[in-house]
C-alpha positions, 0 to 999 in steps of 0.5 A: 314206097315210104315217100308215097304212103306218108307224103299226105300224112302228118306223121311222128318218126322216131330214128334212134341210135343212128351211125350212118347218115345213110339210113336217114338218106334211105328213109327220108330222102331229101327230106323235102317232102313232109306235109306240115306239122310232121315230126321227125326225131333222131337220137345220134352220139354223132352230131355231125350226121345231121347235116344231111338235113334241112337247116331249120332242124333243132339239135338237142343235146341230152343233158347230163344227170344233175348232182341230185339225180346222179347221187340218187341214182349212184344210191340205187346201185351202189347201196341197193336203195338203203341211206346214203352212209355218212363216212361214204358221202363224200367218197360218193360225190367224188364218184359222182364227179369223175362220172360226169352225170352219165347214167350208164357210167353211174349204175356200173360204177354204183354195182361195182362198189356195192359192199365194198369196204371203204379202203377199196372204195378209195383205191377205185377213186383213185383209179377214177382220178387218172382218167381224162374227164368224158373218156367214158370208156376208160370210166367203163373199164376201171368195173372190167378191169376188177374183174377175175380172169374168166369173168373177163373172158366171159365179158370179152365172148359175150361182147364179142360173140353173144349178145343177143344169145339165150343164156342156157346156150351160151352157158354150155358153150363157155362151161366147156371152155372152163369159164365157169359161167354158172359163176361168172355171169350173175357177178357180170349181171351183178355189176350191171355190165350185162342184163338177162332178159325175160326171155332168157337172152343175154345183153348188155349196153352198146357203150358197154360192147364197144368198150369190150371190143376196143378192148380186143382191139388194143391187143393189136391195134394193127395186126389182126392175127395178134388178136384174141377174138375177130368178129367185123366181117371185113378182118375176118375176111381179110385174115381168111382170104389171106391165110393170115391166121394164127394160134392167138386167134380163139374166136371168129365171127363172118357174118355178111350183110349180103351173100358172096361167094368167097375163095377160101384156102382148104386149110385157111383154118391150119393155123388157128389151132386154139380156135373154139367160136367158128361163126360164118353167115352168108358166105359161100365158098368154092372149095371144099374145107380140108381142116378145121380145129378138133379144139371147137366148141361152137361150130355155126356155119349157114349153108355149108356146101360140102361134107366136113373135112374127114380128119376133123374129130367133134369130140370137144364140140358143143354146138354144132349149128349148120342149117341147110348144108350138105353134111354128111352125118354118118361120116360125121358122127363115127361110130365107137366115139363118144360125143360127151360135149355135144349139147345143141345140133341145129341141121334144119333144111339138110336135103343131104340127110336121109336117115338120122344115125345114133349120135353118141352124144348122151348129154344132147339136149336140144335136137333139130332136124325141122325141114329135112326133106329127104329124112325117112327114118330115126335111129332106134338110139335117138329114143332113149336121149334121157338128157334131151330137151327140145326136139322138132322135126317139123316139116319133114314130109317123108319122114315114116320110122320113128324109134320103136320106144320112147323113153326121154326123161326131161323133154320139155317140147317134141314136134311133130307137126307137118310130118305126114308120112308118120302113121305110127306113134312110139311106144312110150316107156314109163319113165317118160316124160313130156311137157309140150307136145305139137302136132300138125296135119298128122296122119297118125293111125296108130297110137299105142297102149302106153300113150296114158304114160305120155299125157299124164306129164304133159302141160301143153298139147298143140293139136292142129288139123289132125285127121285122127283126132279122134282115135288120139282122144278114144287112147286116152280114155281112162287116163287123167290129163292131170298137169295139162294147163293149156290144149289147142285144138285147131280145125278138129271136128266139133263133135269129136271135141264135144265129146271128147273134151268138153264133156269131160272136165273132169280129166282136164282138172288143171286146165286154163288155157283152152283154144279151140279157133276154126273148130266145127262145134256148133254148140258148147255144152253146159260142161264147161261151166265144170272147168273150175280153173278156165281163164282164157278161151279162144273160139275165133273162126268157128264158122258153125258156133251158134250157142255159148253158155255162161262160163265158169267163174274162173274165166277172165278172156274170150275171143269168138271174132269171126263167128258169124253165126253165134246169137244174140243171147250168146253175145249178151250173156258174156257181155254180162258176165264179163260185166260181172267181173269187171264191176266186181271189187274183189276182181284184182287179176293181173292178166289180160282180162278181155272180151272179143266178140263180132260186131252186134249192133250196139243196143240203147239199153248197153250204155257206158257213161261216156260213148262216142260215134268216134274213136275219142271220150273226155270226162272228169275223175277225182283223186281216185282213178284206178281203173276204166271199162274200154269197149269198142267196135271196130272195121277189119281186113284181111290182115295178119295183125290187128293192134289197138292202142288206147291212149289215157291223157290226163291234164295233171299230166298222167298218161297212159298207153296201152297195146290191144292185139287182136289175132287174124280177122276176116276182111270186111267184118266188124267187131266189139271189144270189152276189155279193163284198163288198170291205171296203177301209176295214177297216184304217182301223179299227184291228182287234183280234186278234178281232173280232166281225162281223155281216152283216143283209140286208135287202130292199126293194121299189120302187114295189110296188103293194100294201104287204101282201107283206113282203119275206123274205130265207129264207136266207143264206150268208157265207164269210168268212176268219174265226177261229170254224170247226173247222179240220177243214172242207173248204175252197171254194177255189181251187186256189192259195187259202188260207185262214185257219180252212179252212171251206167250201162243202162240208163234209166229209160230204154227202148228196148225193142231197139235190140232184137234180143232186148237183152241188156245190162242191169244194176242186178242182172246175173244170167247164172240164175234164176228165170233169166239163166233157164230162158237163156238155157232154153235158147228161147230166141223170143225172150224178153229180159224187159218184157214190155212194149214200153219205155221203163224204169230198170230196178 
């Protein structure tokens, strides 16, 4: 497939970090059937892979820092930016030396000296000297080997077991190990040997992984069960199928890349009886289990055929995570035990499971029992977890009783989306509290009295074909949605969401976030003006929207693609209101300030000052260039994901790329995109007096069905501050903005009845007042912004 959608293309491939020569073979076949001028390019620390390919490719050999950047990078670290001391340099240019101008090696050896005394500085030198130069785990280890001995636990487990993983999550799993980990992981991130991500993910370099793990390889380079920790799949196989296990052995990883079926001992684990990581995937097993350690703290085990051996006790378990097996839980969880430990359960898609029976685990906190096919009812005590977090049960289509009361203290998401059994909501207890709340295709009748307690803590509600919305709605009457800041309503009825949301802004007092996509609302009122803090609004897929008014000032995103039926009046009016903000020079917001629209045909009188039939400008800036005006009309398809990338290229080598995602769109239809693009590293470039820029928008197409459409960028407009326009062009500004060259949405002379709602941009415009804004609000579809016939000067 590869092969014959790119075999008439030029094309830029980009391989990185490849190990096996394998995956180019898979991607690129022989490589002989490139059309001329494409580009591949592979990053590898094995050179020796590339002689699968053609004999005039070119290696390049990434060159290690200078001793100017790697002094400059050490500094980074190792004195968090400051002056590089005086006593210290020379002890930092013999770091520097051992380091060999690896970057990797320079930051976890600068974050492990940082704020040590000279004589430490000295002893770590001297730990440096001893190692052959190029051995860059050895350099790698001398910040391991300084470690305390839980941070190194911690170190070996996270290597081992835990990249990728949420911290929270794996912070619960060692605490109960009596790791510290609360502690030990900010001193590991503080050392650069491992990084959180935004996402709350933990991670850490390759070459740091692979030192961590051939550090538990050396514990016993050839007898496995001498082994603390066990994660390739063909050792752990070996040690099970074998029954080679052993008490050294504290965690195990089988993870297949395909699933088998393998022939497990009932009592493989008899011997591993300090085990505490148990993770098994795609693996499938003939015979049933009859021990597991009671010692576990993380039991991970995809598909898992039979009940749990009746003698294995989960008191010390922390995590159990067994999605799509056959457990029994009233076997599981005996009743007269306390499961003090227990913080996660995952058991999504266990048909065996028909009622969920009291855990006893008072300290859970996350709880997910989505896809449960047969699940009917929820034991009473579930409701009153007051430790829990997260709790979905998606998907369970027969599920019909929930507990009578709710009364969870710190829940931060419940789901109930797809459970179309339920027709009863629970009371809620007034200690309750809730941050996000979802429901799906809800058949809820009956909702109680107490819900006011619910929405007055919520701060998301995601609500998504729910038949009796409106009696939700009519239940809250009276009550404040006072720290809600985002609502989604999907495919509701429109004169329920009128009436109910937004003809009431005064209950919705800190909302930004409003998404109403397939609604049937015909008409948004003039309320809406009345949600002070509104900034992003989403109305895609109203097939009966025909009138928007002008928004409130706080507004900064809009997206009405596919709305077939909105006028011309509509469209225009937000094309000039987002005009406003974008010309407005105390406008510095760092959001996604954008306007999605359908396709209107573009009017003479809507002119950036550079345009083009294309998908490419060029113009002129001086030194400053801080910002552009981007619109473009674009073709779509029947996809799951439309992306733009805009490409800003200057010729004093500044350049810019900048992701554009639009949601699903119908097939076939056309749209407009007005959106702001910042350039806050302009500077850094060091801009002449004139500088030539080029901006190239390009379109993509995720997950198309069929690679015959090419996607077609058919116009785009830039307006741009630049030093190339006339100067005797109108300016799109506004009011109180300047501009250095004049240009213009609106040139000087327009013809006006180009445009069947003849409205336009203009140097003064503002639709939210004066005649213009009553015409507009009289939806008068005979108004004339310019009423005359000829062709005139805009003031």
């Amino acid at each position: 497939m590869i092969k014959e959608r790119l075999h008439s293309k030029r094309f830029l491939l980009i391989l990185d970090d490849v190990d096996k020569s394998k995956q180019i073979e898979n991607l690129l076949g022989n490589c002989d059937w490139f059309v001329s001028g494409s580009r591949v390019l592979i990053t590898t620390r094995d050179a020796h892979l590339l002689a699968t390919l053609e004999k005039d490719c070119t290696t390049y050999k990434v060159k290690e820092l200078d001793k100017r950047e790697a002094l400059e990078l050490f500094n980074q670290h190792a004195f968090r930016g400051n002056k590089l001391e005086e006593d210290y340099f020379e002890l930092a240019n013999q770091v520097i030396r051992y380091a060999g101008g690896l970057p990797l090696a320079l930051t976890i050896i600068g974050s492990d000296l940082c704020g040590r005394k000279k004589s430490e500085w000295k002893g770590a030198i001297h730990q440096y000297g001893k190692i052959p130069k190029g051995d860059v785990h050895e350099i790698l280890k001398v910040s391991y080997d300084g470690l305390e001995e839980t941070e190194k636990d911690i170190f070996l487990d996270i290597a081992c077991f835990f990249k990728g993983r949420d911290n929270n999550y794996v912070v619960n799993i060692l605490d109960a190990c009596n790791l510290y980990p609360t502690f030990g992981i900010p001193n590991l991130v503080n050392k650069c040997l491992i990084t959180i991500g935004y996402d709350g993910k933990l991670w850490m370099h390759d070459l740091v992984q692979q030192m961590g793990r051939e550090i538990v390889r050396q514990e016993s380079p050839k007898i496995l069960k001498k082994r603390s920790r066990l994660w390739h799949y063909e050792d752990s196989l070996e040690v099970l199928t074998e029954s080679k296990g052993s008490d050294k052995i504290q965690g195990l990883m089988l993870d297949l890349p395909n699933p088998i079926t393998v022939q497990l001992h009932a009592k493989a684990f008899r011997k591993m009886k300090n085990l505490k990581f148990l993770i098994v995937r795609n693996v499938l097993i003939s015979e049933e289990l009859k021990y597991l350690p009671n010692g576990l703290k993380l039991l991970e085990w995809h598909q898992y055929p039979f009940s749990l051996p009746s003698n294995y006790c989960l008191q010390q378990l922390v995590v159990l995570e067994m999605p799509r097996s056959c457990i029994r839980l009233e076997k599981l969880f005996k009743q007269g035990f306390q499961y003090q430990n227990m913080k996660s359960i995952n058991l999504r898609e266990c048909a065996s499971i028909r009622k969920l029976p009291d855990l006893c685990a008072p300290n859970l906190e996350t709880l997910d029992i989505s896809g449960c096919e047969n699940l009917i009812e929820v034991h009473e005590a579930i409701g009153s977890l007051d430790k829990l977090k997260i709790w979905y049960f998606m998907d369970c289509k027969k599920l019909q009783i929930l507990p009578s009361s709710l009364r969870m203290k710190s829940l931060e998401c419940f789901s109930l989306c797809y459970c179309i059994s339920i027709e009863k909501f629970p009371n809620i207890h007034p200690e309750m509290k809730c941050s996000r709340l979802y429901l799906s295709d809800s058949n809820i009748r009956e909702w109680p009295l107490s819900l006011g307690y619910l929405i007055r803590a919520l701060t998301e509600l995601y609500i998504d074909n729910c038949q009796d919305l409106g009696d939700f709605l009519v239940r809250c009457s009276g009550y404040e949605f006072t720290n809600l800041r985002e609502l989604q309503v999907w495919k509701c009825d429109g004169n329920i969401i009128e009436s109910h949301i937004l003809m009431k802004p005064d209950s919705f007092p800190s909302l930004k976030y409003l998404d109403l996509d397939g609604c049937s609302i015909v008409t948004i009122p003039r309320s809406i003006s009345r949600f002070t803090r509104l900034r992003d609004l989403s109305m895609c897929y109203c097939k009966k929207l025909q009138e928007i008014p002008r928004l409130p000032q706080s507004i900064i995103s809009v997206s009405v693609t596919d709305c077939i039926l909105l006028d011309m009046s509509s469209s225009c009016r937000l094309l000039n209101q987002f005009g406003e903000i974008y010309m407005n020079p105390s406008f510095s917001d760092d959001g996604c300030c954008r306007l999605d629209l359908p396709r209107i045909e573009i009017p003479k009188g809507f002119k950036l000052n550079h345009q083009s039939d294309g998908n490419s400008v060029s113009f002129v800036v001086g030194r400053e260039f801080q910002k552009l005006i981007l619109c473009f009309a674009f073709g779509s398809m029947e996809v799951e994901y439309t992306k733009a990338t805009c490409f800003v290229v200057s010729t004093n080598g500044f350049s810019k790329e900048e992701t554009i995602g639009f949601k699903k769109i119908k097939g076939g239809s056309e749209h407009l995109y007005l959106g702001l693009v910042r350039l806050r590293k302009w500077n850094e470039s060091n801009p002449s007096e004139q500088n030539h820029v080029t901006i190239t928008v390009e379109i993509k197409y995720c997950h198309a069905i069929s690679s015959s459409y090419d996607p077609k960028i058919t116009w785009l407009g830039v307006h741009v501050n630049c030093i190339c326009c006339p100067q005797n062009m109108a300016c799109f500004t506004h009011p109180s903005a300047r501009h250095g060259c004049g240009s213009s949405l609106v040139p000087d002379d327009i013809d006006h009845h180009s445009f069947p709602s003849d409205v336009g941009f203009s140097d003064r415009l503002d639709l939210g007042s004066s005649s213009v804004a009553q015409a507009f609000d009289n939806n008068d579809s005979d108004f004339n912004l310019f009423p005359t016939s000829k062709k005139t000067r805009t003031s």
